[in-house]
C-alpha positions in Angstrom: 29.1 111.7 172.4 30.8 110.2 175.4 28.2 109.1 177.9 30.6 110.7 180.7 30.6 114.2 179.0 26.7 113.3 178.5 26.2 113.0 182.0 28.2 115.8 183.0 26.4 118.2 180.5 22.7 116.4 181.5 23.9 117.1 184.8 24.6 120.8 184.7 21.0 120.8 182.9 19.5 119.7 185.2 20.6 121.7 188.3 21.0 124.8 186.4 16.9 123.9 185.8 16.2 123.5 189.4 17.7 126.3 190.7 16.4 129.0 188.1 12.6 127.3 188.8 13.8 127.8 192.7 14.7 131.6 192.3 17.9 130.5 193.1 19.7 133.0 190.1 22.9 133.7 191.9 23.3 130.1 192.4 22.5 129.1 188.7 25.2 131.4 187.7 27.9 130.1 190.4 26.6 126.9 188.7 27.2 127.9 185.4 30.5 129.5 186.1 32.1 126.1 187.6 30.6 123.4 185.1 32.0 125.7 182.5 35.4 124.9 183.8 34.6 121.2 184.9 33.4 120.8 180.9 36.3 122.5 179.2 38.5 120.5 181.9 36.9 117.3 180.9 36.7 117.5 177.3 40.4 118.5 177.0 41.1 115.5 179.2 39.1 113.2 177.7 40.7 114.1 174.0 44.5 113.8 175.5 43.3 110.2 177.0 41.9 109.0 173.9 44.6 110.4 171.9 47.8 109.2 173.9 45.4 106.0 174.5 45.8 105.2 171.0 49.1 106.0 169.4 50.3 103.6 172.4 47.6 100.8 171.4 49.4 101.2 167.7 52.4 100.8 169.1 52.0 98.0 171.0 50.4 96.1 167.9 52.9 97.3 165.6 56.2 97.2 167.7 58.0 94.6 170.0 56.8 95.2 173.9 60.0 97.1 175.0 59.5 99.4 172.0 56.7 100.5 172.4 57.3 101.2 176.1 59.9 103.0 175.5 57.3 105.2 172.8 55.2 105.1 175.9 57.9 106.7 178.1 59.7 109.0 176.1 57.3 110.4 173.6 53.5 110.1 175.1 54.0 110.5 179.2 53.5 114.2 179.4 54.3 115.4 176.0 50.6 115.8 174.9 50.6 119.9 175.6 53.7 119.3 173.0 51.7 117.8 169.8 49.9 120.7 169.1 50.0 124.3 168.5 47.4 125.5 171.2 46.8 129.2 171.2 46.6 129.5 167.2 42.9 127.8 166.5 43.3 127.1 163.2 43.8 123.9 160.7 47.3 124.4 160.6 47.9 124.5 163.7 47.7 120.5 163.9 50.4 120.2 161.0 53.0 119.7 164.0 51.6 116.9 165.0 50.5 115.4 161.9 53.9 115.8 160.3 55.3 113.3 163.5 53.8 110.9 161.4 55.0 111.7 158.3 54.9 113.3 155.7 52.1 110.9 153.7 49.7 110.6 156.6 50.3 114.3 157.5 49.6 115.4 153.4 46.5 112.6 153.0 44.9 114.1 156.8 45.0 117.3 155.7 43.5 117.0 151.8 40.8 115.2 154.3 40.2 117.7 155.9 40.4 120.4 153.1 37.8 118.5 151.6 35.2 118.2 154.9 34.0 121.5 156.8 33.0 119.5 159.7 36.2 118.2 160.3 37.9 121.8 159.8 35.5 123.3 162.3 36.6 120.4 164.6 40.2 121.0 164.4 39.2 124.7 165.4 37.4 123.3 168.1 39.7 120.8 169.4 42.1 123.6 169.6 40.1 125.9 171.3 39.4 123.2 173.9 42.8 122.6 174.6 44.0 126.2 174.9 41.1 126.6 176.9 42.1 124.1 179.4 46.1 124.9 179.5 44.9 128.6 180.3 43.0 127.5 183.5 45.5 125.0 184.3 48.6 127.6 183.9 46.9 130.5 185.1 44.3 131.1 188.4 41.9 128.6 187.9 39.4 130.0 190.1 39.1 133.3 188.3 39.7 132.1 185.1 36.4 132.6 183.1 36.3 130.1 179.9 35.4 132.0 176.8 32.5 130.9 176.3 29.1 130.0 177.4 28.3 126.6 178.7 26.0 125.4 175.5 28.8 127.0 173.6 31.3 124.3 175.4 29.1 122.2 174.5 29.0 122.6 170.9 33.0 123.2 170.4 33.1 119.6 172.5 30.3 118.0 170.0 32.6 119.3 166.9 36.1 118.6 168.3 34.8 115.1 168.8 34.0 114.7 165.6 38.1 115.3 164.8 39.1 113.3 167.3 37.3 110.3 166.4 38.6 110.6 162.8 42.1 111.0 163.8 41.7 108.1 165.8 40.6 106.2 163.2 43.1 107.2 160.9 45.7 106.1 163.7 43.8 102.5 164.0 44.4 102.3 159.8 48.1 102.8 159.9 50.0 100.0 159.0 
């Protein structure tokens, strides 16, 4: 887990723990209500840095300097919300993006993940996270209500990570 989504959730724990020993319930939910937004917020961000963070540290190793910039410009600078298919939360969903690859790394990531539960549930959860976030960023983000609980963030974060770091290392392996 990444020791600033760490912090973040301990965080929440711990004033969400103070308040309700305080009597302070209407606070605790108010609480609740905005780190369930700051969470999904962060997570999502967190993913797209990674993500974009390493298809242009492939390039740069596998490219001359002014191609890669130009992968830099053109196809990672605010094309992220394009890899994916958001509001479907499913394994498919990714085939988009994994098909930019080609079609070997996008047939070999998907028997992977055919064959590993955790990393299906991850995809699902990666794409939840996302949608999640483009919702509150597209629609009104102070009355938008995440779908789910904070622990429940929580979880989707702890199993979309799992995807993300596999992907990521499956982008490291490319040759």
């Amino acid at each position: 887990m990444d020791s600033r989504i760490l912090g973040l959730i301990n965080g929440y724990h711990e004033i969400h723990k103070y308040l309700i020993e305080n009597g302070q319930v209407s606070f605790a939910n108010d609480v609740d209500s905005y780190y369930k937004k700051i969470l999904v917020f962060s997570c999502a961000s967190l993913f797209e840095n990674l993500i974009c963070n390493s298809i242009y540290e492939k390039a740069k190793i596998v490219c001359p300097a002014p191609i890669a910039e130009f992968i830099r410009n053109k196809a990672i600078e605010r094309q992220y919300h394009t890899y994916f298919q958001w509001k479907e939360p499913k394994t498919s969903s990714i085939n988009v993006f994994l098909g930019l690859w080609g079609d070997d790394f996008k047939t070999s990531f998907l028997n992977v993940i055919k064959n590993d539960e955790k990393l299906s549930d991850g995809v699902k959860a990666f794409l939840i996270l996302g949608n999640e976030r483009n919702l509150m960023a597209h629609e009104n983000f102070i009355e938008y209500n995440p779908i789910s609980t904070f622990n429940e963030i929580k979880v989707l974060y702890e199993q979309a990570d799992y995807f993300v770091n596999t992907l990521l290392s499956k982008i490291e392996a490319i040759e």
